[in-house]
Backbone as ProteinMPNN parsed JSONL, in Angstrom:
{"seq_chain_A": "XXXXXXXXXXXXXXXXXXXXXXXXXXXXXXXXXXXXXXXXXXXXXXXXXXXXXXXXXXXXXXXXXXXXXXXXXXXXXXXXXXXXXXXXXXXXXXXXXXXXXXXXXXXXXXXXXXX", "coords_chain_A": {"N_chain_A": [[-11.141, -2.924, 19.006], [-8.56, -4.949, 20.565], [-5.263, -4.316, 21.924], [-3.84, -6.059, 21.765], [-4.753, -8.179, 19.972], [-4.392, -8.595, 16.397], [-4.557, -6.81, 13.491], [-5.905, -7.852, 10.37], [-4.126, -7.868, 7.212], [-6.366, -6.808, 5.251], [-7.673, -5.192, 6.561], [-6.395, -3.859, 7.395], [-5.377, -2.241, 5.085], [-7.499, -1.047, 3.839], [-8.524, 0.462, 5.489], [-6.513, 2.073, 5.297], [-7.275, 3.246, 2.225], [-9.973, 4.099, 2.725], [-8.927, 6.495, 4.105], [-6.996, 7.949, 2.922], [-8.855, 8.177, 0.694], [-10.742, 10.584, 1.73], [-8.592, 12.206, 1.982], [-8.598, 13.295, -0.677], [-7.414, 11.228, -2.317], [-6.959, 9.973, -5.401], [-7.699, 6.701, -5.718], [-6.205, 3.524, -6.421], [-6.468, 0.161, -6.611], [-4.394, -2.221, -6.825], [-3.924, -4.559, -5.749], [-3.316, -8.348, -5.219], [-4.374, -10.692, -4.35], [-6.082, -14.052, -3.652], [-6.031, -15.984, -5.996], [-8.066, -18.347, -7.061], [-7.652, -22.027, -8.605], [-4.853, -22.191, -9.196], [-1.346, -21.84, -8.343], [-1.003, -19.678, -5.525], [-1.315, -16.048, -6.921], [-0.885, -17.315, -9.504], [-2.727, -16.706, -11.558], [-2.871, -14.009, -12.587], [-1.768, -11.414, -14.707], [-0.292, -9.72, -14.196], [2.566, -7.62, -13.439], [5.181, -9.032, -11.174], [5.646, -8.593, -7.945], [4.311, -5.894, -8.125], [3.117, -2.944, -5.854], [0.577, -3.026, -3.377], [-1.401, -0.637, -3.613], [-1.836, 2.473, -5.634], [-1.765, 5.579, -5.899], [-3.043, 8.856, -6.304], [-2.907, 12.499, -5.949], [-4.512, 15.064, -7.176], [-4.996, 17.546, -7.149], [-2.71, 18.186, -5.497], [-0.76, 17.441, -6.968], [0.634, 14.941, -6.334], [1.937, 11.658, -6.012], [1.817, 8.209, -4.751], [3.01, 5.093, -4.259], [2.005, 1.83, -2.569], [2.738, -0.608, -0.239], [0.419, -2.76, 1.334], [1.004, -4.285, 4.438], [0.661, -6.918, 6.428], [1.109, -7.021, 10.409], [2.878, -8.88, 10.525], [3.651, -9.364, 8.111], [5.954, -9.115, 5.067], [7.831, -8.103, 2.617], [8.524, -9.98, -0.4], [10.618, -11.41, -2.354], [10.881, -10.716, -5.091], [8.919, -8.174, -4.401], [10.605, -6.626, -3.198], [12.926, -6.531, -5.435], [10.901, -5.171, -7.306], [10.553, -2.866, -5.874], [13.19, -1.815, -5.838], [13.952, -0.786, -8.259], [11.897, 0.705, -9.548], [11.814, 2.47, -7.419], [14.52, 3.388, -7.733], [13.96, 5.04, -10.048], [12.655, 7.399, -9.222], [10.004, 7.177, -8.002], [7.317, 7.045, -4.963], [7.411, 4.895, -3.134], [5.691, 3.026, -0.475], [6.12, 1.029, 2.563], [3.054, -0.335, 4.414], [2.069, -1.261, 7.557], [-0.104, -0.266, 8.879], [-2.698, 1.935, 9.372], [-2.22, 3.999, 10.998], [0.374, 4.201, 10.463], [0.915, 4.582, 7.532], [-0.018, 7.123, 7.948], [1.718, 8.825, 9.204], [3.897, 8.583, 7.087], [2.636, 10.478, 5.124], [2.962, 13.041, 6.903], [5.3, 14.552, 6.592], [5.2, 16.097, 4.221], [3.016, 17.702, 4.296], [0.735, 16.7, 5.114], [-1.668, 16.967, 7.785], [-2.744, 14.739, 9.735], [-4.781, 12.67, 11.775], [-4.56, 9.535, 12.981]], "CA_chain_A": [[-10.138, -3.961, 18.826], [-7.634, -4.788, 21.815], [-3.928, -3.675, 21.405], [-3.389, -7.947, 21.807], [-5.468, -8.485, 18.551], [-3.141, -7.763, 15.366], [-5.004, -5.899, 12.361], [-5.502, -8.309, 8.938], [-3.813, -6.918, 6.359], [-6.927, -6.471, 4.244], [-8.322, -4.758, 7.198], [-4.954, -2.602, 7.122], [-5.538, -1.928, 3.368], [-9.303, -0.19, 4.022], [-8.988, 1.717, 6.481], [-5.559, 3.295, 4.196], [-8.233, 3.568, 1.538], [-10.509, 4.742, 3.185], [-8.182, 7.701, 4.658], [-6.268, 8.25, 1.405], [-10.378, 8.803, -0.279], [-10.868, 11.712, 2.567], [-7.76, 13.141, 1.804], [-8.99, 13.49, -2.047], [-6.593, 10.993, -3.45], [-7.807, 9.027, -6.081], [-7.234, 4.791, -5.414], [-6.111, 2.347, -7.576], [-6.345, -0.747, -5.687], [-3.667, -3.541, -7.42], [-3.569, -5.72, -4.574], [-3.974, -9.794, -6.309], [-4.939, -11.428, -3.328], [-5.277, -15.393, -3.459], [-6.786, -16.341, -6.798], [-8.243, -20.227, -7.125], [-7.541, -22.92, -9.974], [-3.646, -22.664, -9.489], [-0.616, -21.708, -7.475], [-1.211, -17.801, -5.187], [-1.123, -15.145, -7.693], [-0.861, -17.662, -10.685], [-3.326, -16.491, -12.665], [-2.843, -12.767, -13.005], [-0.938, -10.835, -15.648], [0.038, -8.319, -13.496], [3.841, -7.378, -13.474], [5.351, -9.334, -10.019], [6.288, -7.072, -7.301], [3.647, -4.501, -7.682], [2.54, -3.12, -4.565], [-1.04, -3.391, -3.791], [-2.459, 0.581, -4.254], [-1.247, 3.363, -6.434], [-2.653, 7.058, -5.174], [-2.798, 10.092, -6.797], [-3.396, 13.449, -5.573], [-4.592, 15.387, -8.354], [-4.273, 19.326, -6.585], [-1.379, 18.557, -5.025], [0.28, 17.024, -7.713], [1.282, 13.85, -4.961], [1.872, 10.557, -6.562], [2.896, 7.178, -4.548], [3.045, 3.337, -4.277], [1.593, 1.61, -1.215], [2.55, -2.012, -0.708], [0.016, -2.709, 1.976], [0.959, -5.617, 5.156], [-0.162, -7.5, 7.707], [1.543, -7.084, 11.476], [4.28, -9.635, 10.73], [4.239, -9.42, 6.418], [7.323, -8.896, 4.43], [8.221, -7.758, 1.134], [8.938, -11.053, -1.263], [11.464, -10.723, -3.278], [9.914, -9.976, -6.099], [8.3, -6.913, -4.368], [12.189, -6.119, -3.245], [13.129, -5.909, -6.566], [10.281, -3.715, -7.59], [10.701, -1.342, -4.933], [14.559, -1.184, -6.23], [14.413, -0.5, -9.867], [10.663, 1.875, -9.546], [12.132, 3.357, -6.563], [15.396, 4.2, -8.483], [13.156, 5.927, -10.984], [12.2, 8.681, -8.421], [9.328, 6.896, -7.237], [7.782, 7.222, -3.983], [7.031, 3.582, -2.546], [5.648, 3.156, 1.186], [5.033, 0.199, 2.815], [2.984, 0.433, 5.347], [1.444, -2.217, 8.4], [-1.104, 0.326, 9.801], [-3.292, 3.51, 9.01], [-1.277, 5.053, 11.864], [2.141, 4.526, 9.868], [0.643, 5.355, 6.132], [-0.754, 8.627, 8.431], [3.097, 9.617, 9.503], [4.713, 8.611, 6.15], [2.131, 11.516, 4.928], [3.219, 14.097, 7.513], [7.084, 15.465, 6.117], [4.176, 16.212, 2.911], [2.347, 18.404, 5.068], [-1.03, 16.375, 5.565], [-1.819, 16.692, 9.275], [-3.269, 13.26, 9.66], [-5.211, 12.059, 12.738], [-4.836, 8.099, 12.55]], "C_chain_A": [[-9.088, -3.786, 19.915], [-6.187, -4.143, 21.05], [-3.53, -5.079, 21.208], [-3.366, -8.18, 20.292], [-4.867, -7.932, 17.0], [-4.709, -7.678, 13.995], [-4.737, -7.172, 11.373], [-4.861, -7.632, 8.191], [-4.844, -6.113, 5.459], [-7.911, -5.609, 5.408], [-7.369, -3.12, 7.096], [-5.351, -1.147, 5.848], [-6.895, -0.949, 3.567], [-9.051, 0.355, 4.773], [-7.559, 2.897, 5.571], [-6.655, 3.884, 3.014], [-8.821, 4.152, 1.721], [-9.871, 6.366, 3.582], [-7.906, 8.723, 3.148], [-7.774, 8.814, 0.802], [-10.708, 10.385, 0.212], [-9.84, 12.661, 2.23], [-7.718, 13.777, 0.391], [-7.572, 12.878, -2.858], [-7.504, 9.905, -4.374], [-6.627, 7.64, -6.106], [-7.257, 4.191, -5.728], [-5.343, 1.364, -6.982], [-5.774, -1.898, -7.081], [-3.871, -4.381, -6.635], [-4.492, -7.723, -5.477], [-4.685, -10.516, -5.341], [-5.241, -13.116, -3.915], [-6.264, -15.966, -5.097], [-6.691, -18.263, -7.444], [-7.641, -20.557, -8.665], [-6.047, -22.506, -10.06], [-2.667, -21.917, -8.164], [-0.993, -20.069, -6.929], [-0.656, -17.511, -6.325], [-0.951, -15.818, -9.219], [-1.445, -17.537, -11.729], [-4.203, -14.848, -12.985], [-1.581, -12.324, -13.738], [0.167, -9.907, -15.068], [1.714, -8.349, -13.239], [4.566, -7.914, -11.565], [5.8, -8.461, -8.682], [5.24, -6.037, -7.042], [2.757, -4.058, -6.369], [0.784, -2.807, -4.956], [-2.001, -1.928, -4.081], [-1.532, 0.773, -4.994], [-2.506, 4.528, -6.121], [-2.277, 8.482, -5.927], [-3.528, 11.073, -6.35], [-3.512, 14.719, -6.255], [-4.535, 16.945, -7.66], [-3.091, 19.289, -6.06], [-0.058, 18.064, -5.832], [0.984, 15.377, -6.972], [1.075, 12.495, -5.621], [2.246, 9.396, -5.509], [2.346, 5.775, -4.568], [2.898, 3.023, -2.86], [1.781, 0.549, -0.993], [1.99, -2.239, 1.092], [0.511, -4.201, 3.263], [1.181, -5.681, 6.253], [1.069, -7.169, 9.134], [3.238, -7.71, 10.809], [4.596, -10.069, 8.703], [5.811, -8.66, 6.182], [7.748, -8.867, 3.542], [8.841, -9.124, 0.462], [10.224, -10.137, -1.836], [11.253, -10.327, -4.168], [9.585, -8.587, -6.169], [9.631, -6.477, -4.31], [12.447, -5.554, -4.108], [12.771, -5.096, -7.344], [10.487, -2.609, -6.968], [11.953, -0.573, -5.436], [14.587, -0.439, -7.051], [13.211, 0.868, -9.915], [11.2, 2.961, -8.684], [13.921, 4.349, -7.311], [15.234, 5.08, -9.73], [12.674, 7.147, -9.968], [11.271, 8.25, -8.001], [8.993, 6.994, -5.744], [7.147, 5.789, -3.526], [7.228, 3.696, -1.034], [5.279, 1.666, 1.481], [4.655, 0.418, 4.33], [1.831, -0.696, 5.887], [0.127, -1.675, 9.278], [-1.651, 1.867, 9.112], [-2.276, 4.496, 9.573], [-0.122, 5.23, 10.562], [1.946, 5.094, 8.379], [0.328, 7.235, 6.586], [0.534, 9.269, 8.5], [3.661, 9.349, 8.388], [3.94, 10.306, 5.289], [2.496, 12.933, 5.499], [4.364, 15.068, 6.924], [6.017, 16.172, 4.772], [3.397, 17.233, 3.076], [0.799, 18.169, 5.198], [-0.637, 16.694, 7.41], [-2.975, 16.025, 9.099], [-3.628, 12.669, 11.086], [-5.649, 10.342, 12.468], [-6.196, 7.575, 13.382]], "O_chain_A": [[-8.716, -2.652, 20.215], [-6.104, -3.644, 19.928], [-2.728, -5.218, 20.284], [-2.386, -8.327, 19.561], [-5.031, -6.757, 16.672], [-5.607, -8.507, 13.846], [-3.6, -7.645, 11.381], [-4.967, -6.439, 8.474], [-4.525, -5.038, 4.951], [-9.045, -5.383, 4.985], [-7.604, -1.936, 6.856], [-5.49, 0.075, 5.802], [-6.711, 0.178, 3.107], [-9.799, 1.329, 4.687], [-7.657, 4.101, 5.335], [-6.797, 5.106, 3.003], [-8.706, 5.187, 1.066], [-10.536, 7.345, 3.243], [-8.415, 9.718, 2.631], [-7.769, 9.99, 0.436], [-10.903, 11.287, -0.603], [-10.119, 13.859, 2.174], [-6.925, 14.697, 0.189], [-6.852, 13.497, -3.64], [-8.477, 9.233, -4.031], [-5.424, 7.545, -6.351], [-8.352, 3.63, -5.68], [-4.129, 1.383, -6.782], [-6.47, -2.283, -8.02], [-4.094, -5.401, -7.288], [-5.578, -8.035, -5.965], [-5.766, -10.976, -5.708], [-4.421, -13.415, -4.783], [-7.398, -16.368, -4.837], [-5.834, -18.998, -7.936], [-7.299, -19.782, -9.558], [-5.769, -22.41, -11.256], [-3.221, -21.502, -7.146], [-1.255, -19.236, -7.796], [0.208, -18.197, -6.871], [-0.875, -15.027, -10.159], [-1.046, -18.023, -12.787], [-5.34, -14.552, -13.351], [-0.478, -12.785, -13.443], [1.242, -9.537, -15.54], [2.061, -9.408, -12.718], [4.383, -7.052, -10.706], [6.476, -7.464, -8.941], [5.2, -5.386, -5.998], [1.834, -4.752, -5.942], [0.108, -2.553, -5.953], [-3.097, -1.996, -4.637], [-0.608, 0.001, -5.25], [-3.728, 4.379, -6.116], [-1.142, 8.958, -5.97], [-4.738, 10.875, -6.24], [-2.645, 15.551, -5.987], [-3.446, 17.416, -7.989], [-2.369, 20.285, -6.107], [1.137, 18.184, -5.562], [2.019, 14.951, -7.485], [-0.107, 12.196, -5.786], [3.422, 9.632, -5.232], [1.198, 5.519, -4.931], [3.462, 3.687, -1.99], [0.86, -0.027, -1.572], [2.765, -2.006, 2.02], [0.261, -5.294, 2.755], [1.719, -4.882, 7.02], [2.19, -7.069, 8.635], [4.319, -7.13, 10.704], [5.455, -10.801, 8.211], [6.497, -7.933, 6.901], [8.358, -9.92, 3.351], [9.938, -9.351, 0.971], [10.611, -8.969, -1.812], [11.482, -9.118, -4.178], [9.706, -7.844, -7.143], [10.018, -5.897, -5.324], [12.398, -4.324, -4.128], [13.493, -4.366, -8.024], [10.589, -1.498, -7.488], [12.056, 0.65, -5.532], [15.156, 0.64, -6.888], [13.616, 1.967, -10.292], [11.132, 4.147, -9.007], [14.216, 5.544, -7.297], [16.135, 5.694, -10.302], [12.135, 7.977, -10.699], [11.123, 8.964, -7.009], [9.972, 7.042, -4.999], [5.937, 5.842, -3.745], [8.193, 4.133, -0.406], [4.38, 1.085, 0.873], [5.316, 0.972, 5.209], [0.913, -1.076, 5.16], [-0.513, -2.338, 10.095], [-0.967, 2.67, 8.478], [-1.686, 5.419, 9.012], [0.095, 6.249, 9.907], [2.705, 5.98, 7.987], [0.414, 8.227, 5.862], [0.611, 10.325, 7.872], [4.498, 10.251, 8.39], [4.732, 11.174, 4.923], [2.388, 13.921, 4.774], [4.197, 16.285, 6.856], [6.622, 17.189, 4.434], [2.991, 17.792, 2.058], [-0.098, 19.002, 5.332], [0.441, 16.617, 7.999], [-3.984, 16.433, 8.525], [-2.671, 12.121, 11.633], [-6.69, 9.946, 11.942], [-6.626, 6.435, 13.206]]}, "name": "protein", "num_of_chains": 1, "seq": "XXXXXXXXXXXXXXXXXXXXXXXXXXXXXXXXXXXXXXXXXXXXXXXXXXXXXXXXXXXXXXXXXXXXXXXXXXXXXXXXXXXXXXXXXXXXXXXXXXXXXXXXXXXXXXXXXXX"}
């Protein structure tokens, strides 16, 4: 892929997956993506805001929130507000536009992470 050519998000999203699986977290993919027969996201239950994984790293104890997006995406408000109120719970919420950048939010953690 050129450096020109910008990354989908759902291209974004898999290759974090993918990484995150190697690193032995276990991946609980939320992400709603565009569901037919009414307005985006209109016909899921799902609490607004939530980002699209949730990762757990069961030896290391390592919990966080991933809200996965595209080159030029941007947190709704909605997600905003989740990030506020979860994140003021001690949560750790990342968002993150590239493998590379989910790879360095990992590092202060002590993965050494080749993106």
């Amino acid at each position: 892929m050129s450096a020109a050519v910008a990354e989908r998000e759902a291209d974004v999203q898999r290759k974090i997956v993918a990484l995150a699986r190697t690193l032995g977290f276990f991946v609980s993919d939320l992400s709603q993506g565009y569901r037919p027969g009414g307005r985006r996201h209109s016909t899921t239950r799902q609490t607004p805001g939530v980002p699209d994984l949730y990762l757990a790293h069961p030896e290391r104890r390592f919990r966080i929130w991933v809200e996965v997006k595209g080159p030029k995406g941007s947190l709704s408000e909605k997600q905003r507000a989740w990030h506020a109120k979860v994140g003021a719970a001690g949560a750790r919420i990342w968002t993150c536009s590239s493998v590379a950048e989910f790879a360095a939010h990992l590092e202060p953690y002590g993965w050494e992470v080749a993106a």
